[in-house]
C-alpha positions as a printed Julia matrix, in Angstrom:
208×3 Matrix{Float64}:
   0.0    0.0     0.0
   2.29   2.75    1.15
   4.52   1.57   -2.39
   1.29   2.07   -4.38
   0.89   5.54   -2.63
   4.97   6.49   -3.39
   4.62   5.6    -7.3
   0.79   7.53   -7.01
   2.69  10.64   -5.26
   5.49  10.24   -7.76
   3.17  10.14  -10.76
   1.2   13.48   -9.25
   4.48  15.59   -9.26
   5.56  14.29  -12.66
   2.3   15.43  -14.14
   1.89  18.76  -12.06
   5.86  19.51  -13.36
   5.18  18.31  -16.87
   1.99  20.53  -17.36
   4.09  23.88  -15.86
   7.1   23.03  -18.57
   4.27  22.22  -21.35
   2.48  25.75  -19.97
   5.65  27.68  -19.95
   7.36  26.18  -23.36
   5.28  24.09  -24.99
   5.0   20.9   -26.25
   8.53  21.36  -28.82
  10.3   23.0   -26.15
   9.87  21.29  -23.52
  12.14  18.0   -22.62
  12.12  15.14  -20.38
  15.03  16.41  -18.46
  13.44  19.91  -17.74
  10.51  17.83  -16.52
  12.76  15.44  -14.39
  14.75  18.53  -12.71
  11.29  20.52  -12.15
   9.34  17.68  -10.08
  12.93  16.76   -8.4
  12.61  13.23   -9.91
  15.1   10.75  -11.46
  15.01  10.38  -14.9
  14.9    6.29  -14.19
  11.61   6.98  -11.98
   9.97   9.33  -14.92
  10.35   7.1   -17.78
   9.36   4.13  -15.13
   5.61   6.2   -15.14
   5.83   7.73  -18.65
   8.25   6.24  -21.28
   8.21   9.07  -23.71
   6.74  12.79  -23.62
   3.99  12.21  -25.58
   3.0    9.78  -22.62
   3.25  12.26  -20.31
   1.35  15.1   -22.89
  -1.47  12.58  -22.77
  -1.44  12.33  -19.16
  -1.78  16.51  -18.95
  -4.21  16.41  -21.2
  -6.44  13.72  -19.55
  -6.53  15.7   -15.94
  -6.39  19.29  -17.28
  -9.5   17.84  -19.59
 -11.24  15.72  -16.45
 -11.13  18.92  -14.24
 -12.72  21.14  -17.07
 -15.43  18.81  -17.87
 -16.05  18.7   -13.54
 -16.74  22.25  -13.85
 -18.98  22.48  -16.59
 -20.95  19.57  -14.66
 -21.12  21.59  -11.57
 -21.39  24.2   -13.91
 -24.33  23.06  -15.22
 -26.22  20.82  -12.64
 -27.02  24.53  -11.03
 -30.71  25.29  -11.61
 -30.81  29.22  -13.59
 -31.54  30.23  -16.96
 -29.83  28.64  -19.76
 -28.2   32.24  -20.84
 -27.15  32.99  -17.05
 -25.6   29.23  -17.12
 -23.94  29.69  -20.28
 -22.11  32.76  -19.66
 -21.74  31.3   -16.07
 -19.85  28.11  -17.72
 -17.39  31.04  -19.56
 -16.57  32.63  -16.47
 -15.92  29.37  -14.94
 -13.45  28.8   -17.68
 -11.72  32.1   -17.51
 -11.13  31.33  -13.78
  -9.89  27.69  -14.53
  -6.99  29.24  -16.77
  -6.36  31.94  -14.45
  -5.91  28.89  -11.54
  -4.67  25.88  -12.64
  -1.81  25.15  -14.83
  -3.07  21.71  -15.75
  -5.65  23.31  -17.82
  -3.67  25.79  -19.06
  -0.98  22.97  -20.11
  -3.92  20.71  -21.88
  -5.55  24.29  -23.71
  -2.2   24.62  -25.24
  -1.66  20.89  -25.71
  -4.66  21.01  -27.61
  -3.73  23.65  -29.73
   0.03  22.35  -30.92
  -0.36  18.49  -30.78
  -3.04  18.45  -33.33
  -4.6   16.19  -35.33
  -3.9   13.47  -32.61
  -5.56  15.35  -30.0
  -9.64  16.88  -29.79
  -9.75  20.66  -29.7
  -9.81  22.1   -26.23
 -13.18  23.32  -26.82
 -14.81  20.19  -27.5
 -14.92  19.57  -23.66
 -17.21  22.72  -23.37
 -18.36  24.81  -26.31
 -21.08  21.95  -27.61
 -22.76  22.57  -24.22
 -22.22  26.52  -24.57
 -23.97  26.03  -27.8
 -26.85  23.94  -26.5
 -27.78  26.5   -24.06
 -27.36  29.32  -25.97
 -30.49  27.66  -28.32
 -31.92  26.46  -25.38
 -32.1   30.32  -24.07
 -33.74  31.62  -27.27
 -36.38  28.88  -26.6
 -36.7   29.82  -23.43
 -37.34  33.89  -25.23
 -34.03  34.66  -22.86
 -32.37  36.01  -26.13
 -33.82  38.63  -28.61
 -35.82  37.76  -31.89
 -33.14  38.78  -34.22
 -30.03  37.06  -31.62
 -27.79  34.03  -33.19
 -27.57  31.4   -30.5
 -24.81  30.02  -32.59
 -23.07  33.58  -33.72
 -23.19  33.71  -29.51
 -21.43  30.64  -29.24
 -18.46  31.93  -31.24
 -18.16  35.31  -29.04
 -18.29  32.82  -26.0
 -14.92  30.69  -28.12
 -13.65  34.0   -28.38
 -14.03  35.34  -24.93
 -12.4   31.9   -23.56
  -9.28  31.87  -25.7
  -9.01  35.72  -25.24
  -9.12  34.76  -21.51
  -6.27  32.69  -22.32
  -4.41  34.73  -23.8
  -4.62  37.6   -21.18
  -3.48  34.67  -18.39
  -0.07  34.01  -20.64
   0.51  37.96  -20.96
  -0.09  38.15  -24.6
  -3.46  40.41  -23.77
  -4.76  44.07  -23.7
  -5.8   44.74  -20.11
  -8.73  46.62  -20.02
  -8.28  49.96  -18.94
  -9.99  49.83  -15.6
  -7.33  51.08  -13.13
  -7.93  48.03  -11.13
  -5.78  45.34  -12.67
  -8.78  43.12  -13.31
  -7.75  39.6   -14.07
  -9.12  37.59  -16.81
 -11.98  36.39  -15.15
 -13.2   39.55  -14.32
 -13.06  41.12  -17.37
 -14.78  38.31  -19.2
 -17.46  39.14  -16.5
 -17.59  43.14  -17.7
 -17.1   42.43  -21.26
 -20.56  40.31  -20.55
 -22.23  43.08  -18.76
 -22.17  45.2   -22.06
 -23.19  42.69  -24.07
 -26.48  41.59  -21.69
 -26.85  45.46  -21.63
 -26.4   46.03  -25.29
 -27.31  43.5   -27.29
 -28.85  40.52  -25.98
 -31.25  40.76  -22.98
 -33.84  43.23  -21.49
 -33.63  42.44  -17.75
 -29.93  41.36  -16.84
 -30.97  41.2   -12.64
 -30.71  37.89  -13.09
 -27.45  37.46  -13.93
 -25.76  40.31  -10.99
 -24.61  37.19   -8.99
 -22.78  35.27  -11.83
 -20.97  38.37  -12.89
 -20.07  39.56   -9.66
């Protein structure tokens, strides 16, 4: 037991150091001796638990993928509106990037390891999708709104999140260093205001 719990722990650190060098680097630069040194690991023990990087790629990209689709679940089994849940699921998102670099690691994964590997947004945007049709049936969106046209703002918003949590982003100019999350949650706010819903009291507590 406690030797099954050792090669568990060991495992743990090997993927938590793999997805900060895939984060950081990439999937090109990053090495199985940058991993080894990060975790503080032997490079006999690492390729005991994952003979080759792409092993340990696919091992990033299974948890960073479990703990999005957790979230959307949670996400999702809360009873609102399908437009409030929706935009709800994007913040969630924005906050996963902002928190955990096993997400991070499997968005960018996704991204440079294709065809072999689903696009990030597989995990999530078919469900954004659903609800945005589900909210026009529901009369939460205008006549003349495009549940899917919505959808791709909602891509949009997520991989500008992204992008703003690896630096490469325009902070808004709000004085109060606003992370990624919170933006997504103003950029939102105009568009319930704007162009998409009436009545946005609703949706205070999900943006707040």
């Amino acid at each position: 037991m406690a030797q099954q719990q050792r090669a568990m722990r060991t495992r743990s650190l090997l993927v938590h150091a793999a997805s900060t060098q895939f984060d950081r680097s990439g999937y090109e630069g990053t090495t199985l001796n940058q991993i080894n040194r990060l975790a503080g690991i032997s490079m006999g023990a690492l390729t005991f638990h994952f003979p080759t990087k792409q092993a340990l790629a696919e091992a990033v990209q299974q948890q960073g993928r479990a703990l999005v689709r957790e979230a959307v679940a949670g996400v999702v089994a809360r009873p609102r509106p399908a437009l409030a849940t929706g935009i709800a699921l994007t913040l969630a998102l924005a906050r996963l990037l902002e928190d955990n670099v096993e997400v991070r690691a499997a968005a960018r994964l996704a991204r440079e390891c294709p065809p072999s590997v689903a696009p990030w947004s597989a995990d999530w945007l078919p469900v954004v999708r659903e609800l945005f049709h589900q909210a026009q049936n529901e009369c939460g969106l205008r006549r003349d709104s495009d549940p899917d046209a919505l959808a791709a703002l909602a891509a949009h918003l997520v991989a500008g999140a992204e992008i703003q949590v690896r630096g490469g982003g325009v902070a808004l100019m709000t004085g109060n260093h606003s992370g990624p999350g919170e933006e997504l949650a103003q950029i939102w706010r105009v568009v319930l205001r704007g162009l998409i819903v009436k009545n946005i009291g609703e949706y205070d507590e999900d943006l707040a």
